[in-house]
DSSP file (Angstrom, degrees, kcal/mol; ACC not computed):
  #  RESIDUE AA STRUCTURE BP1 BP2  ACC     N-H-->O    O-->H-N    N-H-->O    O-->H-N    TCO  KAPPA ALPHA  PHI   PSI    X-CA   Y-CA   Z-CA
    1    1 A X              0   0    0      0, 0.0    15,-3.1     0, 0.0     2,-0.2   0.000 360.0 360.0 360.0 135.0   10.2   27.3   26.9
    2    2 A X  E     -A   15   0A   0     13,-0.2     2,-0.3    64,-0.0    13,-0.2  -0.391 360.0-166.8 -86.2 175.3   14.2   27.9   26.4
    3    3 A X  E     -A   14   0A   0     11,-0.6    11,-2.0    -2,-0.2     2,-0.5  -0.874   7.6-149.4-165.9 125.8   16.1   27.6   23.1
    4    4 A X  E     -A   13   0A   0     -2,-0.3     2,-0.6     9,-0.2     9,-0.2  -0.909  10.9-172.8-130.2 134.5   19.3   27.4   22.4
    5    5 A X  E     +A   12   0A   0      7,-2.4     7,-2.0    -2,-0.5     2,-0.3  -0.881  15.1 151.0 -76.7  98.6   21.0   28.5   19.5
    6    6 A X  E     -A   11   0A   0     -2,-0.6     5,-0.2     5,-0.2    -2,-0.0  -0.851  47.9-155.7-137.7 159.6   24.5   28.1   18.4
    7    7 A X        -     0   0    0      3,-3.5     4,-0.1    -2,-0.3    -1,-0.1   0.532  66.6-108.6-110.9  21.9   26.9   27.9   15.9
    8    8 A X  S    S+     0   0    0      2,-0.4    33,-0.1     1,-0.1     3,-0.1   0.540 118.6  54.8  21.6  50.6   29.0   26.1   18.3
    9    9 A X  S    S+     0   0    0      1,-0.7    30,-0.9    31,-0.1     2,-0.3   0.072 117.3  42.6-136.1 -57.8   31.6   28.5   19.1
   10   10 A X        -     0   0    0     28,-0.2    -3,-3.5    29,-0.1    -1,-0.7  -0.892  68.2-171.8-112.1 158.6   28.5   31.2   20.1
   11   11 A X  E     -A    6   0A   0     25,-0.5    25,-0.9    -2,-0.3     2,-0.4  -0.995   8.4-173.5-160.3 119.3   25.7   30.3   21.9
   12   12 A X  E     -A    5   0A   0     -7,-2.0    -7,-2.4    -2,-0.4     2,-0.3  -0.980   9.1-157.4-126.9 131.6   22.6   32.3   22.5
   13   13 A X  E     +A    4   0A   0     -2,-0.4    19,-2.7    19,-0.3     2,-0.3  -0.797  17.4 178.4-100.3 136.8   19.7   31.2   25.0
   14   14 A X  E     -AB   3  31A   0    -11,-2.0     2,-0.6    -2,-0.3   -11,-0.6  -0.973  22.3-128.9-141.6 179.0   16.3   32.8   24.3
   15   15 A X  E     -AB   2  30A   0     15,-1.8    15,-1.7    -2,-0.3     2,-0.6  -0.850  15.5-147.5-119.2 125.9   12.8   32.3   26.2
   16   16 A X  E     - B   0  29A   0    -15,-3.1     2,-0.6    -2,-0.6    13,-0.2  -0.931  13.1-168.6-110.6 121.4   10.1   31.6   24.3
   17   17 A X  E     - B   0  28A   0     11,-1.2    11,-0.7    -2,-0.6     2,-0.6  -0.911  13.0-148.1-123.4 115.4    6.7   32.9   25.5
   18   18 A X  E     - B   0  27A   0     -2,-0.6     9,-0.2     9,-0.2     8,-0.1  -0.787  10.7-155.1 -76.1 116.3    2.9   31.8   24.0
   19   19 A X  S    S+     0   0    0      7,-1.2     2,-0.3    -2,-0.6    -1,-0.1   0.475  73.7   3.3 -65.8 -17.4    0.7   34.9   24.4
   20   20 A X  S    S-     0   0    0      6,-0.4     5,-0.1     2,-0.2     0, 0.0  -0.931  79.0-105.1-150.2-172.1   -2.4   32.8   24.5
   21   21 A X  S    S+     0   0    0     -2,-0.3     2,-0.1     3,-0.1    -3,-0.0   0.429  85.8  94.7 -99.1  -4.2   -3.3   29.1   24.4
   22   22 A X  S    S-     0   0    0      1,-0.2     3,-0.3     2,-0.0    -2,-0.2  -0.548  79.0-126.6 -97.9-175.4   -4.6   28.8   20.8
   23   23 A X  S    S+     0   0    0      1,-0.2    -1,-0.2    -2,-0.1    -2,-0.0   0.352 110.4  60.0-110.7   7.5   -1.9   27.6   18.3
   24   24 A X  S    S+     0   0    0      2,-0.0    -1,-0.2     0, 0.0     2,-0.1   0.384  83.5 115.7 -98.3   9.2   -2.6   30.6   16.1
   25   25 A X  S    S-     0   0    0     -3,-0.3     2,-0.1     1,-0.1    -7,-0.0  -0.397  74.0 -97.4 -88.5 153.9   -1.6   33.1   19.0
   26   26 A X        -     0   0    0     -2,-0.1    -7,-1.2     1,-0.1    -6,-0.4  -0.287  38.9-147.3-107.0 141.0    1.7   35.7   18.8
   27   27 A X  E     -B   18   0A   0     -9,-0.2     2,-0.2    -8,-0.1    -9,-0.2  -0.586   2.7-142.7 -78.8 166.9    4.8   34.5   20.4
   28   28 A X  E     -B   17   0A   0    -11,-0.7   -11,-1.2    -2,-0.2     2,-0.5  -0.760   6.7-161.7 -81.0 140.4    7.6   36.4   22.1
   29   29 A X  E     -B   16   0A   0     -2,-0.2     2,-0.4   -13,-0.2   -13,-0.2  -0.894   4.9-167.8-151.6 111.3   11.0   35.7   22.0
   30   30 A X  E     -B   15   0A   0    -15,-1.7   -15,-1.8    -2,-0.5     2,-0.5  -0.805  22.6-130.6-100.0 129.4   13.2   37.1   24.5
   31   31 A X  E     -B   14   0A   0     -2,-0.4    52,-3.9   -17,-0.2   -17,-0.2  -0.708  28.6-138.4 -87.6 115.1   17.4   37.1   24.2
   32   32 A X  B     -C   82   0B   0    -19,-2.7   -19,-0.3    -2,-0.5     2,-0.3  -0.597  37.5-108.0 -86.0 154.5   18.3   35.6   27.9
   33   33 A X  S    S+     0   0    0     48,-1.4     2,-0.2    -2,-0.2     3,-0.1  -0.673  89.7  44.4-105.8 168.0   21.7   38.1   29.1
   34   34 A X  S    S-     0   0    0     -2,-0.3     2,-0.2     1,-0.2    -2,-0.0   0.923  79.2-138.6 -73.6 147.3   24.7   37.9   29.5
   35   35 A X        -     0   0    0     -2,-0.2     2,-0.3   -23,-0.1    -1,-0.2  -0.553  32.9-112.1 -58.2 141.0   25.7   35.8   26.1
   36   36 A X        -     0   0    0    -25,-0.9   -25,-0.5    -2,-0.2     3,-0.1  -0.763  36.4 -97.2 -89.7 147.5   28.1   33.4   27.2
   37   37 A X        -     0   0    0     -2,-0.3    -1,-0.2   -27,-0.1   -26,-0.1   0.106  51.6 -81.5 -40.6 160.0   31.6   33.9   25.8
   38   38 A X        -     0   0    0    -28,-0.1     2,-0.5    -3,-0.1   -28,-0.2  -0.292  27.1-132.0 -31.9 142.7   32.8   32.1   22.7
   39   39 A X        -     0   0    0    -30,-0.9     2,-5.4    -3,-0.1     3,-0.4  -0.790  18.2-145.4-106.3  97.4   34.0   28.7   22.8
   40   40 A X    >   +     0   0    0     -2,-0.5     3,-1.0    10,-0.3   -31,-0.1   0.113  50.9 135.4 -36.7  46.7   37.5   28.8   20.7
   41   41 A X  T 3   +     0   0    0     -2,-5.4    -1,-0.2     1,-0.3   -32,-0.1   0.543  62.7  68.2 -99.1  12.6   37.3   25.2   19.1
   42   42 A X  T 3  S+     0   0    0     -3,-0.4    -1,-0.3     3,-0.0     2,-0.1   0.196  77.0 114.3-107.8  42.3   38.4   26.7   15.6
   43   43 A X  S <  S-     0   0    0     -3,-1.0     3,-0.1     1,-0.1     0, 0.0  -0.482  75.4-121.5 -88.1 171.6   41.6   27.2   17.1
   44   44 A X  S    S+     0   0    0      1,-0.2     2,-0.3    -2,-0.1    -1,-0.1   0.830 100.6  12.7 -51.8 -38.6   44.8   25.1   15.7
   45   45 A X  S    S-     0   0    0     -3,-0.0     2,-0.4     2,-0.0    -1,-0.2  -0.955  82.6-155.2-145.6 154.4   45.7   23.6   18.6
   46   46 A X        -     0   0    0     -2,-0.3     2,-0.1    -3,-0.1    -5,-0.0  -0.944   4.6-160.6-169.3 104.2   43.1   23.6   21.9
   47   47 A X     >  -     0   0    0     -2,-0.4     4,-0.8     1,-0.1     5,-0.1  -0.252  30.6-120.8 -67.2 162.6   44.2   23.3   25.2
   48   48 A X  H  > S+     0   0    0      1,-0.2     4,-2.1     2,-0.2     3,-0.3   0.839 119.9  60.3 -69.6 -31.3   41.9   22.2   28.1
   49   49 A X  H  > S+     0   0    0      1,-0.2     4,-0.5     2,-0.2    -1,-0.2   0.806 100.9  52.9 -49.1 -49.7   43.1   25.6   29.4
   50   50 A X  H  4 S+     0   0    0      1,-0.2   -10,-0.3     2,-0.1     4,-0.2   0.830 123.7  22.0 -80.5 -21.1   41.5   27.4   26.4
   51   51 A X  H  X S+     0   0    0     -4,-0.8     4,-1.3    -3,-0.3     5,-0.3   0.545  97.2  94.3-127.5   7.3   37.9   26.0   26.5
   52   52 A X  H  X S+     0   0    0     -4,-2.1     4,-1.8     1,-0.2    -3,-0.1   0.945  94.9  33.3 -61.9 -42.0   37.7   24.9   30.4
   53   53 A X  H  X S+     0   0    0     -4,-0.5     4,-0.8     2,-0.2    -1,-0.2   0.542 113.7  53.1-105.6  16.1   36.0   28.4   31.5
   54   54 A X  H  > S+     0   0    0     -4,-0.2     4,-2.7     2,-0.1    -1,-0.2   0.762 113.7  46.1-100.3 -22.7   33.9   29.4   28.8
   55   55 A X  H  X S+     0   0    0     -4,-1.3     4,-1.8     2,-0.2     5,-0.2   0.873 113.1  53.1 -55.7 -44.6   32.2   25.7   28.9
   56   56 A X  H  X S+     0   0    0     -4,-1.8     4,-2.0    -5,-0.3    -3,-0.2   0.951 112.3  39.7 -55.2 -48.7   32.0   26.2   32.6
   57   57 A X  H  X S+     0   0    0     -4,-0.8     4,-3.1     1,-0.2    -1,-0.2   0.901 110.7  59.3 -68.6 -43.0   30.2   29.5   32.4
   58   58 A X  H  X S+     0   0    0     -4,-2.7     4,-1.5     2,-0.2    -1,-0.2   0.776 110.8  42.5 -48.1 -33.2   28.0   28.2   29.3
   59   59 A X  H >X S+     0   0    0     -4,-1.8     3,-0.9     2,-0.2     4,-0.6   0.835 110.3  71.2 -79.6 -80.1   26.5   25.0   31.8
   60   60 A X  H >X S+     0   0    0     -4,-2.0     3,-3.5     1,-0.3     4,-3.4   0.455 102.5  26.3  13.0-109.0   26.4   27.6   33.9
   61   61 A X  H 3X S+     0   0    0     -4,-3.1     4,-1.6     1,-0.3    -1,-0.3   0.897 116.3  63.1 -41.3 -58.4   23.9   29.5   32.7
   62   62 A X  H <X S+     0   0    0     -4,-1.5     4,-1.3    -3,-0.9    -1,-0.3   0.519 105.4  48.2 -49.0 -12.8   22.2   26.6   31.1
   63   63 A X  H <X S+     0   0    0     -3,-3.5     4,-2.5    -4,-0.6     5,-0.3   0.716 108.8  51.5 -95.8 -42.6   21.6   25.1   34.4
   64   64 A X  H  X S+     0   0    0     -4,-3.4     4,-2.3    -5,-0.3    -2,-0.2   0.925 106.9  49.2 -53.6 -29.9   20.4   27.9   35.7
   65   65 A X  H >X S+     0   0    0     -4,-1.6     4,-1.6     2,-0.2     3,-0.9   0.998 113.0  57.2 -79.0 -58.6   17.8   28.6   32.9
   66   66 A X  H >X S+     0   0    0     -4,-1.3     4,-2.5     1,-0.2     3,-1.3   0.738 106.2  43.9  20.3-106.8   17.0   25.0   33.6
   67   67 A X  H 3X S+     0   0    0     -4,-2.5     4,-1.1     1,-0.3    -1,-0.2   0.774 111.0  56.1 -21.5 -60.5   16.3   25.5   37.3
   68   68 A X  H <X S+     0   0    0     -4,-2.3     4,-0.7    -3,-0.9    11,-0.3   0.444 102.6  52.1 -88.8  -0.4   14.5   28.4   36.5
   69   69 A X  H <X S+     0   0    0     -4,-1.6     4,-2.5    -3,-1.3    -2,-0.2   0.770 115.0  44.5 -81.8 -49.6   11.9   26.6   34.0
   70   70 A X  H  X S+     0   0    0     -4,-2.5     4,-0.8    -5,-0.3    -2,-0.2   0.583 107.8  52.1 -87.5   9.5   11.1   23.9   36.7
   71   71 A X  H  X>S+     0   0    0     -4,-1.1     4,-3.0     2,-0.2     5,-0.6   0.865 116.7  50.5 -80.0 -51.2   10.8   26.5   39.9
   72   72 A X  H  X5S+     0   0    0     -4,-0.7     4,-1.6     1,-0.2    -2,-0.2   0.863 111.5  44.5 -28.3 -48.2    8.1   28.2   37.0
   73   73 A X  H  <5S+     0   0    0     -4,-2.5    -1,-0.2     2,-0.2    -2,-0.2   0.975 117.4  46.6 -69.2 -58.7    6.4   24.9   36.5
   74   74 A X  H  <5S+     0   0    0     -4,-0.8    -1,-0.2     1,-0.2    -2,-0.2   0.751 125.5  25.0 -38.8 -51.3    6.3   24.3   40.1
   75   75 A X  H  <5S-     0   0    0     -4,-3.0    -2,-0.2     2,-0.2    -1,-0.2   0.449 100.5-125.6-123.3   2.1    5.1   27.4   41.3
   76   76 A X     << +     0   0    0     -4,-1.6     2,-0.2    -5,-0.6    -3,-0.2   0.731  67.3 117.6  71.4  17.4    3.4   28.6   38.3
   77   77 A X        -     0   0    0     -6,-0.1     2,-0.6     0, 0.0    -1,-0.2  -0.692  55.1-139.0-120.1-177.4    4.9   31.9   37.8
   78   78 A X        -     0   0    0     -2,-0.2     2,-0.1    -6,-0.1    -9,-0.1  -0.976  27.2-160.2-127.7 124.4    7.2   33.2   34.6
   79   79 A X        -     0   0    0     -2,-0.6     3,-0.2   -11,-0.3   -11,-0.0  -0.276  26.7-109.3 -77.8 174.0   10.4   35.4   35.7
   80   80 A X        +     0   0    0      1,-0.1    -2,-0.0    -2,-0.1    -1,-0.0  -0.096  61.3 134.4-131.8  74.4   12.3   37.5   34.0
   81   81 A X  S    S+     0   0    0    -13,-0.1   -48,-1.4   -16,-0.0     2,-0.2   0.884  80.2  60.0 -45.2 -50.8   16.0   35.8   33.4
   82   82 A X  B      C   32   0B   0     -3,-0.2   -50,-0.2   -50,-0.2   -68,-0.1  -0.488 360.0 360.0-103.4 163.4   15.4   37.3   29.7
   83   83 A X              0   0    0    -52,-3.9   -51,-0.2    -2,-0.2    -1,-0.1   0.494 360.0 360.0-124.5 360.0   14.8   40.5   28.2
């Protein structure tokens, strides 16, 4: 399972991993890399210019981690996007 965290300017993805199947069993929690940049919206004035490529890179990633939950699901294995 992904998570995402933000304060909405930063945004951190982590991976959440159940170490066994009962519901009293140890999680994991993994930071997926690279952090995507800041998104500047406490600026004064906010161009499309200022927040077009750190939103871009932010779906980015999110699509990938996406992607990379349902190839898991599919094929029944767990990668390692996060560390």
């Amino acid at each position: 399972m992904f998570c995402i965290i933000s304060t909405g300017i930063e945004w951190i993805m982590t991976k959440v991993i159940l170490k066994s199947n009962s519901n009293g069993g140890n999680v994991e929690v993994r930071v997926c890399l690279p952090i995507p940049d800041p998104i500047p919206i406490n600026k004064v004035s906010l161009s499309r210019g200022d927040i077009r490529e750190p939103v871009s890179k932010l779906l980015l990633q999110i699509k990938g981690l996406l992607e990379e939950q349902k190839n898991s699901l599919v094929s029944g294995k767990r990668h390692r996007s996060c560390q």
